[in-house]
C-alpha positions as CSV (number, residue, x, y, z in Angstrom):
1,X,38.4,173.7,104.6
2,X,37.9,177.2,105.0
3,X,41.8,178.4,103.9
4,X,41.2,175.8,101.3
5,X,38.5,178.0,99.7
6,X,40.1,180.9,100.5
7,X,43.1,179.8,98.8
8,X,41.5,178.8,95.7
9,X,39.0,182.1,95.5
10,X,42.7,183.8,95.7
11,X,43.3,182.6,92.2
12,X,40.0,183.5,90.7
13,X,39.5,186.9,89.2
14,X,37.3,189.7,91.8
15,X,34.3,189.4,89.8
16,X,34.3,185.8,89.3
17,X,35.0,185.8,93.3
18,X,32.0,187.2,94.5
19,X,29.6,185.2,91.8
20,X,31.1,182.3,93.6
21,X,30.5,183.7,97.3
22,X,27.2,184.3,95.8
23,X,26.3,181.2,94.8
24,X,27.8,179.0,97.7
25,X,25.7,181.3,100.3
26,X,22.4,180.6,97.8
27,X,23.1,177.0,98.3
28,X,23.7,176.6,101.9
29,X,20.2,178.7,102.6
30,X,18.6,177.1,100.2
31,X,16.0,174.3,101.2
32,X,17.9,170.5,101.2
33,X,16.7,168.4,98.8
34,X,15.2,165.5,100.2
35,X,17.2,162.7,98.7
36,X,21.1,162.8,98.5
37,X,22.9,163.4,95.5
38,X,24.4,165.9,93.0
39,X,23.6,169.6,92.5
40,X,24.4,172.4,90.5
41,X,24.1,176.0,90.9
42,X,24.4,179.0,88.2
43,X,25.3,182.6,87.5
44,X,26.3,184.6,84.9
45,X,30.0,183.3,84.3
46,X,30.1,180.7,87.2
47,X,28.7,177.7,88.8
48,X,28.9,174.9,91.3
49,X,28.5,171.5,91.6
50,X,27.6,170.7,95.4
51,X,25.9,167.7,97.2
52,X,24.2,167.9,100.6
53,X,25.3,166.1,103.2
54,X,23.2,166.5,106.2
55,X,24.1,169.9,107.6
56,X,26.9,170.0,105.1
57,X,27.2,171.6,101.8
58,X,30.4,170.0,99.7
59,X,31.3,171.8,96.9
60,X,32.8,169.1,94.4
61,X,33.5,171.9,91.3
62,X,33.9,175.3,91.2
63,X,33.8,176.9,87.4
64,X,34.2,180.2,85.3
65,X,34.4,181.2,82.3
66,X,36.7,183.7,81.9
């Protein structure tokens, strides 16, 4: 999973890279939401879609605008 992510932040330009760093660390510290299902998370010029999984953090889409 992890060279899966790496492979794909390889792609996406160094700014947009550490938004998404960014935001996936903001997710897995923030608190779990206490039902399952979809989540989103925002910056400037990227976001995530994520749902928790109970220690886990799947990211399902990973977006910028370029």
């Amino acid at each position: 999973m992890i060279r899966q992510a790496a492979d794909v932040l390889f792609d996406v330009p160094g700014d947009a890279q550490r938004e998404i760093i960014v935001l996936i660390a903001a997710v897995a510290e923030a608190p779990k939401p206490q039902a399952p299902g979809l989540g989103a998370a925002f910056s400037d010029c990227c976001w995530l879609l994520y749902t928790v999984r109970g220690d886990t953090v799947e990211i399902l889409d990973v977006g910028c605008v370029s």
